[in-house]
N, C-alpha and C positions, 0 to 999 in steps of 0.2 A: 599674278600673285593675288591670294584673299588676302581683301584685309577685316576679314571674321578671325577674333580671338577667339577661338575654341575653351570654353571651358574643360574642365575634368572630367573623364571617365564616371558617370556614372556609379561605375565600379569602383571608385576609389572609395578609403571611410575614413574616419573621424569619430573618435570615442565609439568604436564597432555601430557605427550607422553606415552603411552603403551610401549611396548618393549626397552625403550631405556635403562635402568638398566641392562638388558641381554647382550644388547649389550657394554657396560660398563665393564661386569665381563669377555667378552671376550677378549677384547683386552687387560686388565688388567691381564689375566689368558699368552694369546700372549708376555706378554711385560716379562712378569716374567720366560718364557717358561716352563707355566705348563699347557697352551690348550692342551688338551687333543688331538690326532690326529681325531679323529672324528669331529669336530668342525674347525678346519683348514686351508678344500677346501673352504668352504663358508663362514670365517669372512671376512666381507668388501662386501658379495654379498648375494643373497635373500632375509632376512627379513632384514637384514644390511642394504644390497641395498635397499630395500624402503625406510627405514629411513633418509638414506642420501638421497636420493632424493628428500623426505617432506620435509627436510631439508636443501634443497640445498648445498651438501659442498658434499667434497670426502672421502671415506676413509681415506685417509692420511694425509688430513688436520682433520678430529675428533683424528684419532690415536695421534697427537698432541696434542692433547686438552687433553687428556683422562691423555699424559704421563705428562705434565706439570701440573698435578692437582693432590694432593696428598688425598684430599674426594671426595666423589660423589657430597658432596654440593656443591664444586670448580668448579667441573664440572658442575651442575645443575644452579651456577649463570651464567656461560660461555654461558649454552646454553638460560637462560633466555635472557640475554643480546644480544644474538647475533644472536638467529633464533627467530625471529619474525612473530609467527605463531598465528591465533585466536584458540579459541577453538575448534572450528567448524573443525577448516583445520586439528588439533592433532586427532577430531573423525572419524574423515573421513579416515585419512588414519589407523588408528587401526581398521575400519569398512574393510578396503582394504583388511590387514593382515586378519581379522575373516574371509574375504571370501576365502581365499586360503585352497583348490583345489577351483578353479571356476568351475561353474556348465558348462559342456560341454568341460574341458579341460580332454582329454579322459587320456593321458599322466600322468598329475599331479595326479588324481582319481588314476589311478593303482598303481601312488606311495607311495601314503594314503595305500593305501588297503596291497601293500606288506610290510609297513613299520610296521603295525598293526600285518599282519602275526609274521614276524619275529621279532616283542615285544611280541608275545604270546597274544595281544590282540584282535586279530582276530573278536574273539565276542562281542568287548564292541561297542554299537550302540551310543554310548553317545562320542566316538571319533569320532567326525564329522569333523575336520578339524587340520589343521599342528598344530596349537599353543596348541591344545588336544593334539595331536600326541606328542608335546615334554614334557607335562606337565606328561602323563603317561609313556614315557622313562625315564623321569628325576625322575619317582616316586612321583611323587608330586599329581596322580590322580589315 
């Protein structure tokens, strides 16, 4: 049996943001020190990092938000309230996230590709990109 608390889907959303519930369960998983060491080097950076950057604030000012908010609602008013995004700007950068590997990033592709290897999923065509890549780590595809 893992005992990796899998965070959220990617895919899930919060105030029509994609990913930001994942990143919610991570910090949340961080505060409580029960993130998993795999999940670790990258909270507050990658798909994190873009988040915060949609959303203009740091790490460390969300990781506040997150700790003085005892629901996701608390948190989901915080962030209604106080990132003032249209629709439009929340699809766009989930359109960001769907494209990661970008076409021609030769680096990012081979990381796909070995990350696929070493899930055993080598052969599935239908993992096209990261946010697949975590949903069939995470078992969820």
């Amino acid at each position: 049996m893992s005992d990796i608390i899998y965070p959220r889907s990617p895919r899930e959303t919060m105030d029509g943001w994609s990913y930001l519930p994942r990143y919610v369960d991570k910090i949340r998983l961080h505060l409580a020190g029960k993130l998993h060491a795999d999940y670790q080097e990258n909270l507050g950076k990658g798909f994190d990092g873009m988040w915060l950057k949609a959303a203009g604030m740091t790490h460390e000012q969300f990781v506040e938000v997150v700790k003085n908010s005892l629901t996701d609602g608390e948190v989901c008013d915080w962030v209604r309230k106080n990132v003032k995004r249209t629709a439009a700007e929340k699809a766009a950068h989930w359109q960001d996230v769907l494209r990661r590997p970008l076409p021609g990033d030769e680096a990012a592709n081979a990381r796909l590709k070995m990350r696929k290897e070493q899930a055993g999923v080598g052969h599935r065509d239908d993992i096209q990109c990261f946010v697949d890549m975590l949903d069939a780590d995470e078992k969820r595809i």
